[in-house]
PyMOL Python script that loads the backbone (N, CA, C, O; Angstrom):
from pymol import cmd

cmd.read_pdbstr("""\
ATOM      1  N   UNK A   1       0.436 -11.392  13.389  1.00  0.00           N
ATOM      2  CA  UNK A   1       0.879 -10.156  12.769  1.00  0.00           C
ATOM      3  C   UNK A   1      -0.228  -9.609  11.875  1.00  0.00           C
ATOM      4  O   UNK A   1      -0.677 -10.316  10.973  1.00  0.00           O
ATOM      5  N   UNK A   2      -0.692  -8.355  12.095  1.00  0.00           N
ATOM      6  CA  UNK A   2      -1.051  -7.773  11.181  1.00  0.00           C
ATOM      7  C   UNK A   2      -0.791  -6.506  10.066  1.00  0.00           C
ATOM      8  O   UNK A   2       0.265  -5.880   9.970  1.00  0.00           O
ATOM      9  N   UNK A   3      -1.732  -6.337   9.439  1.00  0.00           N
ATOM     10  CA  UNK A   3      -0.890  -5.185   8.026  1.00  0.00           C
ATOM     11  C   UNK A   3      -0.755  -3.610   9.020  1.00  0.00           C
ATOM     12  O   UNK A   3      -0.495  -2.526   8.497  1.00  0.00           O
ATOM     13  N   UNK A   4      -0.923  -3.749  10.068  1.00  0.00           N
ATOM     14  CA  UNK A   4      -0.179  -2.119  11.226  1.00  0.00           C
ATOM     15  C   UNK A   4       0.991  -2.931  11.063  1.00  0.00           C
ATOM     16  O   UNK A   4       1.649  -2.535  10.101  1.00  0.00           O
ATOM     17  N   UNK A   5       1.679  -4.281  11.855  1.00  0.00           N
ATOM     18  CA  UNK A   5       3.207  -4.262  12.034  1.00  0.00           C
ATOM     19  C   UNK A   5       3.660  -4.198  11.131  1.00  0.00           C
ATOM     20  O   UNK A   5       4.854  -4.297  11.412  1.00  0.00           O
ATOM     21  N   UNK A   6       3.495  -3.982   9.093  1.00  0.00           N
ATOM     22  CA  UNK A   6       4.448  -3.991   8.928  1.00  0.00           C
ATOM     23  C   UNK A   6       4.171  -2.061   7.518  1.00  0.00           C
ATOM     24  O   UNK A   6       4.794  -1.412   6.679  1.00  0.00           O
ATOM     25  N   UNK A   7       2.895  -2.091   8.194  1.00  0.00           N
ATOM     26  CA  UNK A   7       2.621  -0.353   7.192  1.00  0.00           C
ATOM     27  C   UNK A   7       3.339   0.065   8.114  1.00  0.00           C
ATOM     28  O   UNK A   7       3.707  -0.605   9.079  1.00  0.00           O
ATOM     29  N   UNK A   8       3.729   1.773   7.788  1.00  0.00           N
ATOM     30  CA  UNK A   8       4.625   3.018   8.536  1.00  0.00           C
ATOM     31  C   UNK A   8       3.457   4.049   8.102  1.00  0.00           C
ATOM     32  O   UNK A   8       2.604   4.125   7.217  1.00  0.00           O
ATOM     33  N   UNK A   9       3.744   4.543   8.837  1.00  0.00           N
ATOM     34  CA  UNK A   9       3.018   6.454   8.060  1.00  0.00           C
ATOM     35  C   UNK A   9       3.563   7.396   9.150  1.00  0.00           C
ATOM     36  O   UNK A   9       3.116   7.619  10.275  1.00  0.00           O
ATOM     37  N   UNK A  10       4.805   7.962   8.431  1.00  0.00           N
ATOM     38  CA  UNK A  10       5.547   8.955   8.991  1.00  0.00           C
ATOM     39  C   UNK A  10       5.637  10.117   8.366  1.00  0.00           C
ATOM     40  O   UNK A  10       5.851  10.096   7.154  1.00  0.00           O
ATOM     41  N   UNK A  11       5.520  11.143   8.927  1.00  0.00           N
ATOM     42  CA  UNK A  11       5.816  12.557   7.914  1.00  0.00           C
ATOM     43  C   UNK A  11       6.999  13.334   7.870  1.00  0.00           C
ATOM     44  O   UNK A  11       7.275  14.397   7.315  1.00  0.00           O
ATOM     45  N   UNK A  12       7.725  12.432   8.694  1.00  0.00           N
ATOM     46  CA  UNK A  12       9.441  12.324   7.776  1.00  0.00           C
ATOM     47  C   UNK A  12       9.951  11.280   6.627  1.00  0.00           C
ATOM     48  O   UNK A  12      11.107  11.246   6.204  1.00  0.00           O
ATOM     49  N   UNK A  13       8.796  10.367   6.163  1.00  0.00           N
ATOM     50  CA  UNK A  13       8.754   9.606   4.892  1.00  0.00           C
ATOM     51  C   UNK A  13       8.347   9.950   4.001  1.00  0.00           C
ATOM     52  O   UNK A  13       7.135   9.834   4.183  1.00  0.00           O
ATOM     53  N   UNK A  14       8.518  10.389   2.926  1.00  0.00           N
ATOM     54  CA  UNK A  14       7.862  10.335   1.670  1.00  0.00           C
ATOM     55  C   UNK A  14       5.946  11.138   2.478  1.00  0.00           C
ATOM     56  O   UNK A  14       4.766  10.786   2.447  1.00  0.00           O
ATOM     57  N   UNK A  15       6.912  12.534   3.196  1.00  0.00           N
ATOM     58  CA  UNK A  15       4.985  13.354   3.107  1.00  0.00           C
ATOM     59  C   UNK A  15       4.202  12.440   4.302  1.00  0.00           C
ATOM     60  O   UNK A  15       3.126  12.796   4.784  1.00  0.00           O
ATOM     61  N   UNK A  16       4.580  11.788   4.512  1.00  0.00           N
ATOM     62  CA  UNK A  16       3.175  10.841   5.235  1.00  0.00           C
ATOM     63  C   UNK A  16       2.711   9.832   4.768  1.00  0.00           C
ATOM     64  O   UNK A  16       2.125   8.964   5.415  1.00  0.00           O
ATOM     65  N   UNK A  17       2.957   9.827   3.371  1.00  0.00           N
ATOM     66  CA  UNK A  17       2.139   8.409   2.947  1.00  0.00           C
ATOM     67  C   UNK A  17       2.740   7.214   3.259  1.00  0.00           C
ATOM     68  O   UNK A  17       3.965   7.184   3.377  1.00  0.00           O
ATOM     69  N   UNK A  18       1.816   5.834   3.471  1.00  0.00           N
ATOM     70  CA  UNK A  18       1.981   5.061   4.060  1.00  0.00           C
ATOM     71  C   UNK A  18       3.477   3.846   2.912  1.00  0.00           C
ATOM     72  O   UNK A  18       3.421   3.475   1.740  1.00  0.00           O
ATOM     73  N   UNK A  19       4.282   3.675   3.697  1.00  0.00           N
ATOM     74  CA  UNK A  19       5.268   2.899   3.402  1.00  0.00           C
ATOM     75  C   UNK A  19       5.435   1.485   3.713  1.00  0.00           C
ATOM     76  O   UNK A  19       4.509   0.965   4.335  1.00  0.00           O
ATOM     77  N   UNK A  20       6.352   0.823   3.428  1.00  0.00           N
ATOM     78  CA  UNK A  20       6.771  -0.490   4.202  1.00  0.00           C
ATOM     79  C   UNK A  20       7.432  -0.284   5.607  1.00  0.00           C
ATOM     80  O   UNK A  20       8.532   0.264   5.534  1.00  0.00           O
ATOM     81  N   UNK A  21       7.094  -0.536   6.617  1.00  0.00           N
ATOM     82  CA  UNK A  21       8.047  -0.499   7.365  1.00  0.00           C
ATOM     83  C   UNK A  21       9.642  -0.587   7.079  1.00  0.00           C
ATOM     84  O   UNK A  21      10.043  -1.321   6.175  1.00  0.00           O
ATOM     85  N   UNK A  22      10.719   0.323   8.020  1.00  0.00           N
ATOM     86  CA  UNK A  22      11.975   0.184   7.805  1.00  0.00           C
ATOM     87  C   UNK A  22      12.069   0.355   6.524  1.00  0.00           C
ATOM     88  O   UNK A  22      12.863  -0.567   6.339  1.00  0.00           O
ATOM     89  N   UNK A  23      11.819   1.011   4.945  1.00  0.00           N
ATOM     90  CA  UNK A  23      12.150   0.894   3.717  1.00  0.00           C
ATOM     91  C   UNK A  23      11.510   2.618   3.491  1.00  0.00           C
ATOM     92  O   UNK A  23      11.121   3.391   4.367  1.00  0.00           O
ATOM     93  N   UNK A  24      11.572   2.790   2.263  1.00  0.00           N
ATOM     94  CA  UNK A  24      11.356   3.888   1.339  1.00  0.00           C
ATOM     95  C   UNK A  24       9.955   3.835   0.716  1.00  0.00           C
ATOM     96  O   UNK A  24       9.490   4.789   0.091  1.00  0.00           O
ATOM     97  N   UNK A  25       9.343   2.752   0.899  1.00  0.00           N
ATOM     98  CA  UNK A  25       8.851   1.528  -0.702  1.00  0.00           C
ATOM     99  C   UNK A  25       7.488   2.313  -0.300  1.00  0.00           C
ATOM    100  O   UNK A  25       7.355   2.611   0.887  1.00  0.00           O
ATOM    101  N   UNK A  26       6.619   2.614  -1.086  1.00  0.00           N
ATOM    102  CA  UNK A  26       5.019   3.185  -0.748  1.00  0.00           C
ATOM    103  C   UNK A  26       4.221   1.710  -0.902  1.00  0.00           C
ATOM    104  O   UNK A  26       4.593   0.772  -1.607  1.00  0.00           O
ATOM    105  N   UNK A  27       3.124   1.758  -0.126  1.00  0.00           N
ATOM    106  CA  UNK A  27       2.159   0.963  -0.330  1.00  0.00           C
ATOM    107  C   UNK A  27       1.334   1.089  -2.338  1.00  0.00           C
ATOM    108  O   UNK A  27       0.711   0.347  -3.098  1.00  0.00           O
ATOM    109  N   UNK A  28       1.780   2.227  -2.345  1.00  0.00           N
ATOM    110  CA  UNK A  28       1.275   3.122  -3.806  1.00  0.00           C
ATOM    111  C   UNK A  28       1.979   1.987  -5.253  1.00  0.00           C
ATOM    112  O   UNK A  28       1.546   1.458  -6.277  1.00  0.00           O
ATOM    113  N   UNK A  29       3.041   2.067  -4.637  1.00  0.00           N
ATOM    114  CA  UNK A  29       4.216   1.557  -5.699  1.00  0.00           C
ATOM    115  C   UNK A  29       4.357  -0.310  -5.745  1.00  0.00           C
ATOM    116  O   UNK A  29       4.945  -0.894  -6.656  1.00  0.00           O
ATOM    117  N   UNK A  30       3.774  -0.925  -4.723  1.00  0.00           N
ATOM    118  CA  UNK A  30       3.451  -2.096  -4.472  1.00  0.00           C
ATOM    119  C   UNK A  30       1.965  -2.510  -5.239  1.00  0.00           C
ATOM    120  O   UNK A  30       1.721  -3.473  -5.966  1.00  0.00           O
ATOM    121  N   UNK A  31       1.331  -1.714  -4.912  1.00  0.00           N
ATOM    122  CA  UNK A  31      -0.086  -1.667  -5.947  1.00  0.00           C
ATOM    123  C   UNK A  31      -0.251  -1.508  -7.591  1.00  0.00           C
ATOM    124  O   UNK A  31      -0.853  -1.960  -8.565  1.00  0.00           O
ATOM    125  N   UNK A  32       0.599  -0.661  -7.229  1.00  0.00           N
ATOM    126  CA  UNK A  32       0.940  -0.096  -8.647  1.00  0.00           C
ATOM    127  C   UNK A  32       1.536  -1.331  -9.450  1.00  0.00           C
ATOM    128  O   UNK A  32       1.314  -1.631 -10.624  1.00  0.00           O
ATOM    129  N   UNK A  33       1.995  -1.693  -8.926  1.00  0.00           N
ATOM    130  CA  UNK A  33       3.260  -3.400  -9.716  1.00  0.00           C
ATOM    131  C   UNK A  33       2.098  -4.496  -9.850  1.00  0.00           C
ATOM    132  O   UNK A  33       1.920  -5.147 -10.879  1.00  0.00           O
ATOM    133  N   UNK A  34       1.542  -4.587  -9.010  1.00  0.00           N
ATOM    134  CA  UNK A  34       0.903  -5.749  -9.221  1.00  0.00           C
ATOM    135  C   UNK A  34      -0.615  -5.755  -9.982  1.00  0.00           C
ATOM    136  O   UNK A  34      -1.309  -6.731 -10.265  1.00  0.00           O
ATOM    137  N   UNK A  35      -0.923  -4.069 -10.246  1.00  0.00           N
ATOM    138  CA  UNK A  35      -1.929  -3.824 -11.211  1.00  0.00           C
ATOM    139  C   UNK A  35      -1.919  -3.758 -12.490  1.00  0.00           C
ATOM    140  O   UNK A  35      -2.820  -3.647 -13.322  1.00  0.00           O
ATOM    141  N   UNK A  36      -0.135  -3.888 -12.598  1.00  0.00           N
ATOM    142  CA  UNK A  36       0.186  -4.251 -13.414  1.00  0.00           C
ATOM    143  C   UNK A  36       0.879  -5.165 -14.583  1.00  0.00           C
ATOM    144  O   UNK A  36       1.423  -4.973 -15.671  1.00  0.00           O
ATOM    145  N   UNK A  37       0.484  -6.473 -13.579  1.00  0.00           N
ATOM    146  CA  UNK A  37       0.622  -8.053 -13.498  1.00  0.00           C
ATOM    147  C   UNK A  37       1.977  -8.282 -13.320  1.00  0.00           C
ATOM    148  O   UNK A  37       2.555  -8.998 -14.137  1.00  0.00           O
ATOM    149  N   UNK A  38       2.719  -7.683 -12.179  1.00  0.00           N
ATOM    150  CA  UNK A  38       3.644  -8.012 -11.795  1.00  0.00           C
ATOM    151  C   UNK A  38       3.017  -9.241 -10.836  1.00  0.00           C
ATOM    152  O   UNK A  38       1.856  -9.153 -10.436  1.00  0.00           O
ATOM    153  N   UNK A  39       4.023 -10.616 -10.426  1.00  0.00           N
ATOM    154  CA  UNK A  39       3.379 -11.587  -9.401  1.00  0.00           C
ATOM    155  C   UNK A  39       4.235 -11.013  -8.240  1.00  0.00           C
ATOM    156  O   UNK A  39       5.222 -10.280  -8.294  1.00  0.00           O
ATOM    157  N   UNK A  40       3.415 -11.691  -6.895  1.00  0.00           N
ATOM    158  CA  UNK A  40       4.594 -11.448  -5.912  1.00  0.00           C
ATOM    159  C   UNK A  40       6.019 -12.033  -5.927  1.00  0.00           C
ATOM    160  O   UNK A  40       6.868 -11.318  -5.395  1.00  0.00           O
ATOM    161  N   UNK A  41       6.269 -12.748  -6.242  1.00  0.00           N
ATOM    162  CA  UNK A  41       7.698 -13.279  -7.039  1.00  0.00           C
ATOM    163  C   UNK A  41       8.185 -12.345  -7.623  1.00  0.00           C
ATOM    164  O   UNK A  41       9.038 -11.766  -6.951  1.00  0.00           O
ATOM    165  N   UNK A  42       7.992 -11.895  -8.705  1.00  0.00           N
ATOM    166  CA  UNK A  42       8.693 -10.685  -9.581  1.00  0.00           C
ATOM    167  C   UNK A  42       9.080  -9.732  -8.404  1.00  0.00           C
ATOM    168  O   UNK A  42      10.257  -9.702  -8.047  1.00  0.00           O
ATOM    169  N   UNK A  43       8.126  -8.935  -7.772  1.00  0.00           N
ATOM    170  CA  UNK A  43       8.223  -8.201  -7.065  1.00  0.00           C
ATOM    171  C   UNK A  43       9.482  -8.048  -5.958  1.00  0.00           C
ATOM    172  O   UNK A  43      10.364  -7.216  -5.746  1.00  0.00           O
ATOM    173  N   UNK A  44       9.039  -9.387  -5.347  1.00  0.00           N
ATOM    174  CA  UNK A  44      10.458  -9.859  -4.106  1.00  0.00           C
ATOM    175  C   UNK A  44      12.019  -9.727  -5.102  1.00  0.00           C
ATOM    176  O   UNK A  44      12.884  -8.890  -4.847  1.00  0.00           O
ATOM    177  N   UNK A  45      12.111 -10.683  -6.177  1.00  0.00           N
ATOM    178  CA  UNK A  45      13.374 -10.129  -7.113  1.00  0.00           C
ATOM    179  C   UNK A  45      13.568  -9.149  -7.455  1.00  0.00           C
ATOM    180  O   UNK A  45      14.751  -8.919  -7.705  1.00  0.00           O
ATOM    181  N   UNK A  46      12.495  -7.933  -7.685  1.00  0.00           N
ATOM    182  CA  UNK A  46      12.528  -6.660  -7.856  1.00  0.00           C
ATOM    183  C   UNK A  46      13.645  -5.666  -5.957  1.00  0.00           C
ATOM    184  O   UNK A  46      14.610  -4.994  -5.592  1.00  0.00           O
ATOM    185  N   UNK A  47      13.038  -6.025  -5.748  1.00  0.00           N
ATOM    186  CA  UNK A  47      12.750  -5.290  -4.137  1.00  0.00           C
ATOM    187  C   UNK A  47      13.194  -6.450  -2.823  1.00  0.00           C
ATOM    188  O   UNK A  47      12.468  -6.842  -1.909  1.00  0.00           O
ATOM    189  N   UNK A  48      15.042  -6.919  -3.189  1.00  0.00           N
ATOM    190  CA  UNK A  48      14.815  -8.347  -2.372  1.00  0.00           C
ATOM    191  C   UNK A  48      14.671  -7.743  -0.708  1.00  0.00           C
ATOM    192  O   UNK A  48      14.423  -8.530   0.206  1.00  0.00           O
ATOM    193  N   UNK A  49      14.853  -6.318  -0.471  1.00  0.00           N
ATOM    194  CA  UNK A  49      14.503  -6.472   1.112  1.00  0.00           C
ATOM    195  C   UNK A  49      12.893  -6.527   1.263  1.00  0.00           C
ATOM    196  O   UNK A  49      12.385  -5.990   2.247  1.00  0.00           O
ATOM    197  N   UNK A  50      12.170  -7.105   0.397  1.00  0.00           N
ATOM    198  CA  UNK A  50      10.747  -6.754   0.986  1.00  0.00           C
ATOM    199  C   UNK A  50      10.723  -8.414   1.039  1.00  0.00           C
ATOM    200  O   UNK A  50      11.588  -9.197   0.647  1.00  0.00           O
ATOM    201  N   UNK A  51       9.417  -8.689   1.668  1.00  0.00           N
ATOM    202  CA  UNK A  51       9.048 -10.194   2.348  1.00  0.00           C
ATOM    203  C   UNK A  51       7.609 -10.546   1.584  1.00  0.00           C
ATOM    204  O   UNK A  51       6.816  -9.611   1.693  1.00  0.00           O
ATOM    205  N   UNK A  52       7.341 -11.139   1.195  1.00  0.00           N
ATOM    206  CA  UNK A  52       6.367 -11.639   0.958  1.00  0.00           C
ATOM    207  C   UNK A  52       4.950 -10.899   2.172  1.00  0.00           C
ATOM    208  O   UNK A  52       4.256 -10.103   1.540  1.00  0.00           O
ATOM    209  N   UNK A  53       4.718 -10.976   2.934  1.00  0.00           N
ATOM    210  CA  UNK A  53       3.728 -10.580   4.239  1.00  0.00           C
ATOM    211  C   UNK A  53       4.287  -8.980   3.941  1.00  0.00           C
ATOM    212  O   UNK A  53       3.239  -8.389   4.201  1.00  0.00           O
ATOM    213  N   UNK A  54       4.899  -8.298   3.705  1.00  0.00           N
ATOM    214  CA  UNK A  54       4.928  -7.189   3.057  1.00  0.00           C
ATOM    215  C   UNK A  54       4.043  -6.620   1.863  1.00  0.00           C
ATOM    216  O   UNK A  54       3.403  -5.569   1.830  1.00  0.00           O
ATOM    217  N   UNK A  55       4.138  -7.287   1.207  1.00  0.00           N
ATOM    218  CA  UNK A  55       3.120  -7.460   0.136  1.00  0.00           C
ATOM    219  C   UNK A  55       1.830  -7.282   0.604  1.00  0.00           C
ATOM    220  O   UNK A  55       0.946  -6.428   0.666  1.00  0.00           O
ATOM    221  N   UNK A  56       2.124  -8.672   0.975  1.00  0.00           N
ATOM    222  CA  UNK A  56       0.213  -9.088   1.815  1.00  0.00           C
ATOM    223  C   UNK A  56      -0.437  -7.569   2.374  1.00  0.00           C
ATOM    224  O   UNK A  56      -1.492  -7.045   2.017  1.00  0.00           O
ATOM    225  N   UNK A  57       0.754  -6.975   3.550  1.00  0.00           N
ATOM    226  CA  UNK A  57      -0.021  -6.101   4.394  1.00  0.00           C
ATOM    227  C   UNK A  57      -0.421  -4.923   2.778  1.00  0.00           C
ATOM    228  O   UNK A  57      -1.545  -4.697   2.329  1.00  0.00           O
ATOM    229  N   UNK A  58       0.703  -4.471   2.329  1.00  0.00           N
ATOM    230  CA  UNK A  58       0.193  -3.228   1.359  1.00  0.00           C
ATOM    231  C   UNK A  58      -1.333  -3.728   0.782  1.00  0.00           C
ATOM    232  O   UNK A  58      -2.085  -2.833   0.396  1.00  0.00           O
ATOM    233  N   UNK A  59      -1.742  -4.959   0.724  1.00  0.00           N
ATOM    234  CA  UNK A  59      -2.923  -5.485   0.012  1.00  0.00           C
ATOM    235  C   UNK A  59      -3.801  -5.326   0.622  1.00  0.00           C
ATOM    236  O   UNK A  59      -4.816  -4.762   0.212  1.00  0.00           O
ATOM    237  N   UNK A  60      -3.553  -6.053   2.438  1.00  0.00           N
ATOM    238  CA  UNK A  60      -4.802  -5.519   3.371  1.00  0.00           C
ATOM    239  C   UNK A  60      -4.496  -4.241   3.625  1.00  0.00           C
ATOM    240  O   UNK A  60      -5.441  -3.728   3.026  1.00  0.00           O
ATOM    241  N   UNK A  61      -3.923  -3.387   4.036  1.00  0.00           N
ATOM    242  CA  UNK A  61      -3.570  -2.155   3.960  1.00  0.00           C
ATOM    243  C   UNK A  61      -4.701  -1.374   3.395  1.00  0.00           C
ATOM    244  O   UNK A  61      -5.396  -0.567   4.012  1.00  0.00           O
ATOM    245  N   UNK A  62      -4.781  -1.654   2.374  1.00  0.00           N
ATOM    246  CA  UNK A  62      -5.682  -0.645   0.901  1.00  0.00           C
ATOM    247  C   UNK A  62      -7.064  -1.295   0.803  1.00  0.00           C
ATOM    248  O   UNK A  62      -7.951  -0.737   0.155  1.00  0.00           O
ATOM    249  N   UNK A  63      -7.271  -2.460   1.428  1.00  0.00           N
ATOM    250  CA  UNK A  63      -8.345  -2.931   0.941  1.00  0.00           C
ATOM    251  C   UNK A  63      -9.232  -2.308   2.709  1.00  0.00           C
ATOM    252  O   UNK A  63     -10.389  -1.887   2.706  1.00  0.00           O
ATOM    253  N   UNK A  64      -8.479  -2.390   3.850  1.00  0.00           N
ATOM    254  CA  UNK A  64      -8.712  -1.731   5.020  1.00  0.00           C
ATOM    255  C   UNK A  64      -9.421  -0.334   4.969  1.00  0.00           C
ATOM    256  O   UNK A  64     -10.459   0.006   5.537  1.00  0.00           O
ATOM    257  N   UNK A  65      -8.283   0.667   3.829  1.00  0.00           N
ATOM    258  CA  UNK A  65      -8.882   2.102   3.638  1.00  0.00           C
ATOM    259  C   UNK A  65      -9.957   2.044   2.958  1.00  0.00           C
ATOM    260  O   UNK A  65     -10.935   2.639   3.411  1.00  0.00           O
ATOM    261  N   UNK A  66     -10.080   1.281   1.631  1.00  0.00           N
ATOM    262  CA  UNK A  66     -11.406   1.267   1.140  1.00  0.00           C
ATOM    263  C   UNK A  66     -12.741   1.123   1.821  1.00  0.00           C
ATOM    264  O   UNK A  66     -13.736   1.758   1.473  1.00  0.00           O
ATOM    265  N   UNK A  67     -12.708   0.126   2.959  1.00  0.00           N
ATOM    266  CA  UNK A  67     -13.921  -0.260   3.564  1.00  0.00           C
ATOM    267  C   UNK A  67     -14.387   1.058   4.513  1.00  0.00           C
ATOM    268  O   UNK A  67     -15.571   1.241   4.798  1.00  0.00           O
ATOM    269  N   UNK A  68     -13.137   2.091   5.036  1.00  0.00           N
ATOM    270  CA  UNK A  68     -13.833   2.653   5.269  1.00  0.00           C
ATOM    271  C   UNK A  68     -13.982   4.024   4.944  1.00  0.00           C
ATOM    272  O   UNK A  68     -14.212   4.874   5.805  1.00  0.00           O
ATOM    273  N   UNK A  69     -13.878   4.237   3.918  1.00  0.00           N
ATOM    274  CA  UNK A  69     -14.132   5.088   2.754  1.00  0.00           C
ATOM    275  C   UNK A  69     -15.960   5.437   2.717  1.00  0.00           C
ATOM    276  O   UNK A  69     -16.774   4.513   2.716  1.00  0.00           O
ATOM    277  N   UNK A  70     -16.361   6.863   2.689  1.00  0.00           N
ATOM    278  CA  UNK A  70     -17.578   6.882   2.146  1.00  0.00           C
ATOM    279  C   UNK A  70     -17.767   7.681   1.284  1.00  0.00           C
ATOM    280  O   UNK A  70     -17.055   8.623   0.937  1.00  0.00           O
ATOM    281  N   UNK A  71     -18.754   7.335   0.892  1.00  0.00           N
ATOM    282  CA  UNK A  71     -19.054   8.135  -0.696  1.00  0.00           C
ATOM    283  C   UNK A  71     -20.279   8.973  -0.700  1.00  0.00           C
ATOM    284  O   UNK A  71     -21.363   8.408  -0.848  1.00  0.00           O
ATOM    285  N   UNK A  72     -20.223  10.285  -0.550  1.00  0.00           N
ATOM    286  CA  UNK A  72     -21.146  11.352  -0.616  1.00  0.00           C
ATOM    287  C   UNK A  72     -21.762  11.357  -2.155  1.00  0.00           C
ATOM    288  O   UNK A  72     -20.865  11.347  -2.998  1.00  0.00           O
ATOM    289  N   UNK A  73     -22.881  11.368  -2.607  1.00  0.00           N
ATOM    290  CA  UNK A  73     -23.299  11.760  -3.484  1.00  0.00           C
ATOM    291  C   UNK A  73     -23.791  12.929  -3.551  1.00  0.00           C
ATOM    292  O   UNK A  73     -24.555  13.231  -2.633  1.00  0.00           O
ATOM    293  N   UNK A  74     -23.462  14.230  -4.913  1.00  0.00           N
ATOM    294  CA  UNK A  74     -23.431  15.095  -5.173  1.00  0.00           C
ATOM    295  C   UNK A  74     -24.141  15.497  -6.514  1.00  0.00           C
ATOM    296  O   UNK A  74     -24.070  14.973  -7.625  1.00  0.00           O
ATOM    297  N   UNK A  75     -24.949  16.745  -6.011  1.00  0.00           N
ATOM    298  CA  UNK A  75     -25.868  17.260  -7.102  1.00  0.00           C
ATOM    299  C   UNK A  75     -24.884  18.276  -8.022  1.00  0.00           C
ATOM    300  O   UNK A  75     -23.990  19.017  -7.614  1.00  0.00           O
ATOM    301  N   UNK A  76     -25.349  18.063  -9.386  1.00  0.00           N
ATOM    302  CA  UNK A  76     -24.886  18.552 -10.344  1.00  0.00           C
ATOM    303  C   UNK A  76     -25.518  19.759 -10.504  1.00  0.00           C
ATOM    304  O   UNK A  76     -26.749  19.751 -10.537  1.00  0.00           O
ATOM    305  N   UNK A  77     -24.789  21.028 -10.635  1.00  0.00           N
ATOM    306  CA  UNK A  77     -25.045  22.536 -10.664  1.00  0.00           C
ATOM    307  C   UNK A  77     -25.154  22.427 -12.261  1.00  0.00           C
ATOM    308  O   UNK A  77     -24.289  22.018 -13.035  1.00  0.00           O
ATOM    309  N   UNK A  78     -26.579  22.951 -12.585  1.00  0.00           N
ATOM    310  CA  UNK A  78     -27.279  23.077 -13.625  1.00  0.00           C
ATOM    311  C   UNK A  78     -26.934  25.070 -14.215  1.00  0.00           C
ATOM    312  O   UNK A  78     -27.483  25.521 -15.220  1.00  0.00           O
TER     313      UNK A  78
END
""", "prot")
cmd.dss("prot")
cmd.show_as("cartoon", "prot")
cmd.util.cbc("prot")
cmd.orient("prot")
């Protein structure tokens, strides 16, 4: 299994942005918890339909978009 079987990105969800599969839950709002020292434990008691490998994927998920992310550098108008 990887973090596709269990991300969504539908634009009858929440706009398009990427979700948990089958749930409401954003990859956004999973990040968001645990940046803010929530553990995955807390989280699962928070949110008991989510799974542990739920987690995981929102983690590879984001760390997936980052890699391929590029970064233009831009001149400053004087």
């Amino acid at each position: 299994m990887t973090y596709l079987d269990r991300i969504e990105i539908n634009p009858q969800k929440l706009a398009g942005k990427p979700v948990i599969k089958g749930t409401r839950l954003p990859v956004a709002l999973i990040l968001n918890l645990l940046a803010r020292g929530y553990t995955i434990g807390r989280i699962l008691r928070a949110y008991p339909n989510l799974k542990k490998t739920d987690i995981l994927a929102a983690i590879r998920y984001s760390e997936a978009r980052l890699q391929r992310e590029i970064i233009r550098p831009f001149e400053l108008v004087r």
